[in-house]
C-alpha positions in Angstrom: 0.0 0.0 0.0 1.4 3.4 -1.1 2.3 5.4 2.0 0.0 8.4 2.6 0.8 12.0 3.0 0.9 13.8 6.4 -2.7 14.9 7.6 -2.8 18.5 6.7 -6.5 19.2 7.0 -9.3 17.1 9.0 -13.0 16.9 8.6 -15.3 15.9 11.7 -18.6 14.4 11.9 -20.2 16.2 14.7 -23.2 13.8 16.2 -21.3 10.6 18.0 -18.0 12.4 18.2 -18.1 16.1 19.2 -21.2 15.7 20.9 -23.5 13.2 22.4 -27.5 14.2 22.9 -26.2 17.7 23.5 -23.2 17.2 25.8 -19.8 17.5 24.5 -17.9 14.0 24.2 -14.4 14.3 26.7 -11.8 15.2 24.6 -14.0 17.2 21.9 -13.1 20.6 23.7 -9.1 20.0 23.8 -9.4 18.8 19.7 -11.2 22.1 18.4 -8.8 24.1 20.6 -6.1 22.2 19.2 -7.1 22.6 15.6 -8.1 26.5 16.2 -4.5 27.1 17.3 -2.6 24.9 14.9 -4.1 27.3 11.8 -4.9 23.8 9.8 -8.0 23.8 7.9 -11.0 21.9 9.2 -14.7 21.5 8.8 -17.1 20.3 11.2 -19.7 17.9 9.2 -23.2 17.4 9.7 -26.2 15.3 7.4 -28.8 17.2 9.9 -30.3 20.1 7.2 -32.5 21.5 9.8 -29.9 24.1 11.2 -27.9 27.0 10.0 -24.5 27.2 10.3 -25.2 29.9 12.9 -27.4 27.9 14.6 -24.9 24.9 15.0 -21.9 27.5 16.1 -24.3 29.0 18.9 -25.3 25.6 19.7 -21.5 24.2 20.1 -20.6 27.3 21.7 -23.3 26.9 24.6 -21.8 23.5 25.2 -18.5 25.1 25.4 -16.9 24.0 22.1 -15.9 27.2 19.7 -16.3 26.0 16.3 -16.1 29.4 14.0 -19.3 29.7 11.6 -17.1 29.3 8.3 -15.9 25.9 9.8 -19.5 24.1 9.8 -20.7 22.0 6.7 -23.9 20.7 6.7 -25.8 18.6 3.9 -28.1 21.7 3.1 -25.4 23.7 2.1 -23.9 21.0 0.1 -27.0 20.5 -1.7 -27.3 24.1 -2.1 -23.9 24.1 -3.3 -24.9 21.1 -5.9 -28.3 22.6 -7.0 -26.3 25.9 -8.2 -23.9 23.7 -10.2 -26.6 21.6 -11.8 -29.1 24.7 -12.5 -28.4 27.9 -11.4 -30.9 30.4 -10.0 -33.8 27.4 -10.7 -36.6 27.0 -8.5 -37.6 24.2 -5.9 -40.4 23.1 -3.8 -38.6 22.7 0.0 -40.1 20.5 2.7 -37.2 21.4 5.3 -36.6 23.9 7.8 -34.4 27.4 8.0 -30.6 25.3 7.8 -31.9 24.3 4.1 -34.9 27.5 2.7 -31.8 29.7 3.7 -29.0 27.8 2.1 -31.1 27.6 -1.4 -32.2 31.2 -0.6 -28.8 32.6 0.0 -27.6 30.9 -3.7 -30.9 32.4 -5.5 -33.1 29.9 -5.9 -36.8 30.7 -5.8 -39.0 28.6 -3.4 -42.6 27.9 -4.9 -44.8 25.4 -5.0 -45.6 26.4 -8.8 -43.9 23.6 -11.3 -40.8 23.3 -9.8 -37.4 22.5 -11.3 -37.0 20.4 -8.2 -38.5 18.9 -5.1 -35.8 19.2 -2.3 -36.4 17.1 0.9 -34.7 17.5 3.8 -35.5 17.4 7.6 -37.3 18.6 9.7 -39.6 17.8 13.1 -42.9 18.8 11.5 -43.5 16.6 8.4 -46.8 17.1 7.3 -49.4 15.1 5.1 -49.9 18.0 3.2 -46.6 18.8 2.2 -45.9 15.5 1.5 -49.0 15.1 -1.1 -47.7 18.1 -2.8 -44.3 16.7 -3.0 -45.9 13.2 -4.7 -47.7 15.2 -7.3 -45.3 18.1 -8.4 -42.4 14.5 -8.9 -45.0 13.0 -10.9 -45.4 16.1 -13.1 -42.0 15.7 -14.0 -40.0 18.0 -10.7 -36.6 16.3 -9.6 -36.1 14.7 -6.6 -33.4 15.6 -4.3 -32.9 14.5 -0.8 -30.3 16.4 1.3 -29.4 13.0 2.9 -30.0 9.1 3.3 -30.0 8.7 7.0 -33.1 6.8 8.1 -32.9 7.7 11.8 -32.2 10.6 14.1 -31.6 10.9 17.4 -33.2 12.3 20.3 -33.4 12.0 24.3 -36.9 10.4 23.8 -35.0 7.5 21.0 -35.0 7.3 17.2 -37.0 9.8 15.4 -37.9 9.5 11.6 -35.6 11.6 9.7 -34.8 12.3 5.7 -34.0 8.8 4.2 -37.7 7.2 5.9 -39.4 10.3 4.7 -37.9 10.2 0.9 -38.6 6.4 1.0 -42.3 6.8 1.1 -42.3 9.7 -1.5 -40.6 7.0 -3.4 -43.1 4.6 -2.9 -45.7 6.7 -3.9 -44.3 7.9 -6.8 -41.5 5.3 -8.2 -39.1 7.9 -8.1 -35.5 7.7 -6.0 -33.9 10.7 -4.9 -30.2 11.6 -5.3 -28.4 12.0 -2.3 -26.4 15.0 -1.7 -25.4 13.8 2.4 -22.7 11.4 3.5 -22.3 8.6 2.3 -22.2 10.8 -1.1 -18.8 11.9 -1.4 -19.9 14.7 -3.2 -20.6 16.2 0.3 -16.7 15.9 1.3 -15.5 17.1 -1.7 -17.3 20.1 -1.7 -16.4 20.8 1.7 -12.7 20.3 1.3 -13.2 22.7 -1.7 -14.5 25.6 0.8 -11.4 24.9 2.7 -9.4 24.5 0.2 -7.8 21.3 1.0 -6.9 18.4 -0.8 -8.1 14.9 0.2 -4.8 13.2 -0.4 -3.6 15.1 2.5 -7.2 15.2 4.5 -8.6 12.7 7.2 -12.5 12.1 8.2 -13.8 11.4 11.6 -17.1 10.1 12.4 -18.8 7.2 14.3 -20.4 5.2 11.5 -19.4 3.6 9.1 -22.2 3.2 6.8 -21.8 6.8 6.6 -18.8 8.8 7.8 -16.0 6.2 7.1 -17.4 5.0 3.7 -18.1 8.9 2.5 -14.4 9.2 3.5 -13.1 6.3 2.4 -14.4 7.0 -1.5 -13.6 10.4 -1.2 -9.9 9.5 -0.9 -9.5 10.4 2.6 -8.0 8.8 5.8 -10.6 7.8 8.0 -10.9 7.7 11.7 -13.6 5.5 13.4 -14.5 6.7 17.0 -16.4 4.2 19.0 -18.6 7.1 21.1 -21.4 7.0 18.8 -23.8 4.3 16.5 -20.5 1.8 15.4 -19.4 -0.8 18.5 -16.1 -2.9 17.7 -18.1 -5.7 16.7 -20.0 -3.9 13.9 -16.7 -2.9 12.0 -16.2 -6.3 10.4 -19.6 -6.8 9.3 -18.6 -4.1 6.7 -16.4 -4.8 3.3 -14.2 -1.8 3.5 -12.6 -0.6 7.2 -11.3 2.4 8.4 -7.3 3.1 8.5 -7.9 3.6 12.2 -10.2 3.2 15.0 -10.0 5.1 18.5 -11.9 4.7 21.5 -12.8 8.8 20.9 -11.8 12.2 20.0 -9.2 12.6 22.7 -7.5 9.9 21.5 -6.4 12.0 17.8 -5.3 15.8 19.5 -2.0 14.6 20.0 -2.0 13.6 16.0 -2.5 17.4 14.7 
């Protein structure tokens, strides 16, 4: 195996291994800090479209981790970010909250509910019947479907909530159309990200806690990939996978000494 550059910029997944059902994960605090002061670039990932990257820094920053608002990337903005490349200044029909209406807003698309050049799905708590119908028949009229990510699950204190991927899987069964993806496992999602940073991912490394997810969307994206075991992923899971990850930690702590 050809030897890999030196890490030179780091990506993060935030749920599992920055924070756990809203308390920082030990270790977490001493990483950002680390990262903040070493001048390397570094994004904090998330496949949760619900919040702005505002809204994520004044979250981390009540739980005591500074995590600067140019440093977040979520999978709104990265379908944002696609949507402009594909068709610029189009229009879509949103069922999502502010972290994805202002991230198609802030690239000039036009929200309507008027034949639509897409149907963007994304996540939210408030799903409605409603919205959902409309979805079904503006896809059937001929509107693309786009999904800001696959995950099937979310957490909460309560236990698993519905998110994106069961919600795009009904549309789909009601209509016979699949979405695409923008979110992890998508690579796209990296990519773009290491583009705002401008960092290469020869010389980048992913963190998460899954591996369905964060390790794979690293792993394609050419990336070194660190598996934490604070979040979804136990030891055992690892091998039930074809691919692995180049290294897995107990947590976060265990990688500041490596930047």
């Amino acid at each position: 195996m050809a030897e890999r550059k030196p890490i030179e910029s780091w990506l993060t997944d935030m749920d599992g291994v920055l924070v756990h059902e809203g308390v920082p994960i030990p270790g977490a605090d001493a990483f950002i800090k680390r990262l903040r002061e070493s001048g390397r670039p570094f994004l904090v990932l998330t496949n949760n479209s619900i919040y702005t990257p505002r809204d994520l820094h004044a979250r981390l920053r009540r739980m005591g981790l500074e995590v600067p608002v140019e440093n977040i990337w979520t999978s709104a903005l990265a379908t944002a970010r696609f949507l402009e490349e594909q068709r610029p200044g189009g229009t879509a029909y949103v069922i999502g909250e502010a972290g994805l209406t202002t991230a198609l807003h802030d690239i000039g698309y036009i929200l309507t509910d008027t034949d639509p050049d897409y149907v963007v799905l994304g996540e939210t708590r408030t799903y409605s019947f409603e919205a959902l119908t409309k979805a079904i028949r503006l896809i059937n009229d001929g509107a693309r479907f786009i999904a800001t990510n696959p995950d099937e699950t979310g957490p909460s204190a309560e236990g698993a909530l519905p998110a994106t991927g069961s919600v795009a899987a009904l549309i789909t069964k009601a209509t016979g159309r699949e979405p695409y993806f923008v979110g992890k496992p998508n690579p796209l999602m990296m990519r773009a990200g290491l583009n705002v940073i401008g960092a290469h991912s020869e010389s980048s490394a992913m963190i998460g806690d899954r591996m369905d997810t964060d390790v794979l969307a690293g792993l394609e994206a050419g990336m070194e990939t660190f598996l934490v075991l604070t979040g979804l992923t136990r030891p055992g899971d690892v091998d039930r996978f074809p691919f692995r990850p180049s290294t897995v930690v107990d947590s976060i702590a265990d990688l500041v000494e490596r930047i």
